[in-house]
C-alpha positions as CSV (number, residue, x, y, z in Angstrom):
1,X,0.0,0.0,0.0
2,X,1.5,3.3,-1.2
3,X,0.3,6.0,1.7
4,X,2.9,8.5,2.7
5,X,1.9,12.1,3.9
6,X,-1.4,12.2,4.2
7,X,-2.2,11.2,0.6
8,X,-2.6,7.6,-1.3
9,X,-2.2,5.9,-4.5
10,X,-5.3,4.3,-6.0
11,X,-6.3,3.1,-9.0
12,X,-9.2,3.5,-11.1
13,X,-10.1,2.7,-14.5
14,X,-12.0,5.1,-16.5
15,X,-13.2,5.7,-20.4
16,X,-10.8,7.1,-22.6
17,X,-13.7,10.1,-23.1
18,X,-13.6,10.8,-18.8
19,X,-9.7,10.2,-18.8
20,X,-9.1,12.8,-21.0
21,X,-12.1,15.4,-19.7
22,X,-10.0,14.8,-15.9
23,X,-6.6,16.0,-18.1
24,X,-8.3,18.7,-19.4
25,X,-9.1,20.0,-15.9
26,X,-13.1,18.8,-15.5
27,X,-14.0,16.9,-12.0
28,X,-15.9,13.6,-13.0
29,X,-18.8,12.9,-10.9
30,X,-20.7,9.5,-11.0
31,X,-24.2,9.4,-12.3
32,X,-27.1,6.9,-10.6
33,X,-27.8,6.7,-14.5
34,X,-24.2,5.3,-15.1
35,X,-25.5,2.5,-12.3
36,X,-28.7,2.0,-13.9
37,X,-27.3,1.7,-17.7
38,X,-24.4,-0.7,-15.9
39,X,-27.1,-3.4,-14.4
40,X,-30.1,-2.8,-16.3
41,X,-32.5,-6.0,-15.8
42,X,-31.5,-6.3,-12.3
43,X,-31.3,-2.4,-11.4
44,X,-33.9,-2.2,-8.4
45,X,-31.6,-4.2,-6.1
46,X,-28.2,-2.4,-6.9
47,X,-29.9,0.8,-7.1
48,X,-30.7,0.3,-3.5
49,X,-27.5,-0.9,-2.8
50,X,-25.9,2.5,-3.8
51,X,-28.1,4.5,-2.7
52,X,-27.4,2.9,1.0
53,X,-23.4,3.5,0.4
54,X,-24.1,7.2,-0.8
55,X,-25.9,8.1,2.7
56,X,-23.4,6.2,4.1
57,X,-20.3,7.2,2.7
58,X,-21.7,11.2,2.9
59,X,-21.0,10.8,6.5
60,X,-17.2,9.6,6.2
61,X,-16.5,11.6,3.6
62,X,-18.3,15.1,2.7
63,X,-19.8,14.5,-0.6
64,X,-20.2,17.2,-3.4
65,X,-23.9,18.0,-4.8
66,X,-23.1,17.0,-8.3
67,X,-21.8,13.5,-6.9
68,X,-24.7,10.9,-7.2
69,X,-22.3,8.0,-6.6
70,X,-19.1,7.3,-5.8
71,X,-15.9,6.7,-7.9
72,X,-14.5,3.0,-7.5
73,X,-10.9,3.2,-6.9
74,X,-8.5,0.2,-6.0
75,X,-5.3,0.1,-3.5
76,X,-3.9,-2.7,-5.7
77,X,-3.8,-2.1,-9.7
78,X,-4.5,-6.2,-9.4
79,X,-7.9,-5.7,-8.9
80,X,-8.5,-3.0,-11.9
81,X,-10.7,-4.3,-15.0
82,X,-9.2,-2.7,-18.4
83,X,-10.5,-3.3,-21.6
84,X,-9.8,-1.5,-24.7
85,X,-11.1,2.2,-24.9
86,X,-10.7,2.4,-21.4
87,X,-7.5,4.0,-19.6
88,X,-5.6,2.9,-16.1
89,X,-5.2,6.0,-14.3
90,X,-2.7,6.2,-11.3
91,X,-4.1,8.7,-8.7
92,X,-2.6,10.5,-5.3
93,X,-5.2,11.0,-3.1
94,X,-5.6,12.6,0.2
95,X,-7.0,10.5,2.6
96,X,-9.7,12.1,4.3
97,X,-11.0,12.6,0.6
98,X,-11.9,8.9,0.3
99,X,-13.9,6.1,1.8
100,X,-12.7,2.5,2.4
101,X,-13.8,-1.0,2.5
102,X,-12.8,-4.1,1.2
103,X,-13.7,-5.4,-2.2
104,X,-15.0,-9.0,-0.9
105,X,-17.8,-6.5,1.9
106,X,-19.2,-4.6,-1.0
107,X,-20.1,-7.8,-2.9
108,X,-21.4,-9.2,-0.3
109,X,-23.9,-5.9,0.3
110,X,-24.7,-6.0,-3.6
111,X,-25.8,-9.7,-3.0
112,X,-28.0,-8.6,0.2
113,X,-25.6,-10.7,2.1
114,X,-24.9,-9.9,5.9
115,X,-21.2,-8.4,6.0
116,X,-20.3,-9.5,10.0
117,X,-16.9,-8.1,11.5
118,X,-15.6,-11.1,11.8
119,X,-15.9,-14.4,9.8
120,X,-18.0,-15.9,13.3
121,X,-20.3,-13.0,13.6
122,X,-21.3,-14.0,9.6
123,X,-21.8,-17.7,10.9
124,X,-23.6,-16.8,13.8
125,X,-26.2,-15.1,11.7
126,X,-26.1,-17.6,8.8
127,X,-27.5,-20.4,11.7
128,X,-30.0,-18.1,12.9
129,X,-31.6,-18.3,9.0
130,X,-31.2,-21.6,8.8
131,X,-33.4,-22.0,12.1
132,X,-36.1,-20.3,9.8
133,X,-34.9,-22.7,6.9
134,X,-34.0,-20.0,4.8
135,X,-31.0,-20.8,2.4
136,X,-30.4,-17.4,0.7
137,X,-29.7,-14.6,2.5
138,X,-31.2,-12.0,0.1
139,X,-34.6,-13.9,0.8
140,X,-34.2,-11.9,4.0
141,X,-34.2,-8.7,2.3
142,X,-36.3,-9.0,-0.6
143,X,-39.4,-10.5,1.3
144,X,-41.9,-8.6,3.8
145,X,-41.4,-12.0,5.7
146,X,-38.2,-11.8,8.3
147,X,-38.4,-7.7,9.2
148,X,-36.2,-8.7,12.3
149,X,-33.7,-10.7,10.3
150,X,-34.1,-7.5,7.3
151,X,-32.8,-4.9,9.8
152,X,-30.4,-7.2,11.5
153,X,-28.8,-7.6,7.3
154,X,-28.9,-3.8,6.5
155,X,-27.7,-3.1,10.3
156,X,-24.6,-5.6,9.3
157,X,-23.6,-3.1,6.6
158,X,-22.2,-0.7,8.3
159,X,-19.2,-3.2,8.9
160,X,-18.4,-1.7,5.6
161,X,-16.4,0.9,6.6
162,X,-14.9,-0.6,9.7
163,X,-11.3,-0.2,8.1
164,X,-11.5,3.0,7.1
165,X,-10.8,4.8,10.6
166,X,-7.3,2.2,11.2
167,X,-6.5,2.5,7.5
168,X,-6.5,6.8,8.0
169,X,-5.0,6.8,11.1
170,X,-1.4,5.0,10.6
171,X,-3.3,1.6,10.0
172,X,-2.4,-1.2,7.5
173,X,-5.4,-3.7,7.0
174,X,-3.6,-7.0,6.0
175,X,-6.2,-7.0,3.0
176,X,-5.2,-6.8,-0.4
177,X,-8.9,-6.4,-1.7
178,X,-9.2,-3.0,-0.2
179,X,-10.5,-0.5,-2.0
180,X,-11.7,2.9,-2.3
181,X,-14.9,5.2,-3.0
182,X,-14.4,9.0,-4.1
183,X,-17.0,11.1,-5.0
184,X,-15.0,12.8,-7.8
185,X,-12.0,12.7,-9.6
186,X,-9.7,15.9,-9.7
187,X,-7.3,16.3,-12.3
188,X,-4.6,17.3,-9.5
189,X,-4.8,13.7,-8.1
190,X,-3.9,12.1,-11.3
191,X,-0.2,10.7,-10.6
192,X,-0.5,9.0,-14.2
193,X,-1.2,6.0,-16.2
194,X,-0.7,2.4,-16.5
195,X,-2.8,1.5,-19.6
């Protein structure tokens, strides 16, 4: 992990078109029609997903009017997806600018999976369903039928950002899959490119 006064590297990849409008000086914001264009058939059930990490994130991180969504950035370039007409971009960051997590929590929130803070607390919880003889966690969410279990999920959430405190302050979670959410990109943070 590449953190040294009070900034970090990330990485992100981005269309050539936004690459190029950052150079030029122009802030990119995420769109919730970027999301919606992204994950079209099943849409409702992300849609909710972000819309939970913007009010959440908003209070980690102060988040700018014209931000609808967050930026996914990565610690380690590993876990960046190019394709062709898309560009690598290198950015410096300061840290209280962005909001971590790990890569593997977020998934699990997109699939209306109970994110615990440890591996036990995720066991725990996955016995209490199967007490009810319910075999898919999303089931929880998606049905008017467990309101306990529902607000013991989205409750479980909030682990999300459990390493973003240690991670600011001096920290160094032993996770390679961590990653980060920005609410824009600034052309001053762009350390460079790596495709």
């Amino acid at each position: 992990m590449d953190r040294k006064d009070g900034f970090i590297a990330l990485y992100t990849v981005q269309l050539n078109e936004i690459a190029d409008s950052i150079k030029d000086g122009h802030c990119h914001y995420v769109k919730m029609k970027y999301i919606e264009d992204k994950y079209r058939e099943v849409k409702g059930v992300f849609l909710n997903a972000y819309r939970w990490y913007v009010r959440q994130a908003a209070e980690i991180a102060e988040k700018p009017e014209q931000a609808e969504s967050a930026v996914w950035t990565f610690v380690n370039e590993k876990y960046t997806d190019w394709h062709p007409g898309y560009t690598v971009m290198k950015l410096k960051v300061p840290l209280e600018e962005a909001v971590f997590f790990r890569m593997s929590d977020w998934n699990k929130v997109l699939n209306l999976r109970y994110v615990g803070r440890k591996k036990e607390e995720e066991d725990q919880y996955f016995k209490k369903l199967e007490k009810f003889g319910i075999t898919y966690e999303g089931d929880v969410y998606v049905t008017p039928f467990y309101p306990q279990l529902k607000r013991e999920l989205v409750a479980s959430w909030s682990n999300l950002f459990r390493f973003d405190d240690e991670l600011k302050n001096g920290g160094l979670p032993e996770f390679e899959d961590m990653q980060a959410g920005l609410w824009c990109i600034k052309k001053e943070w762009v350390a460079g490119e790596t495709r």
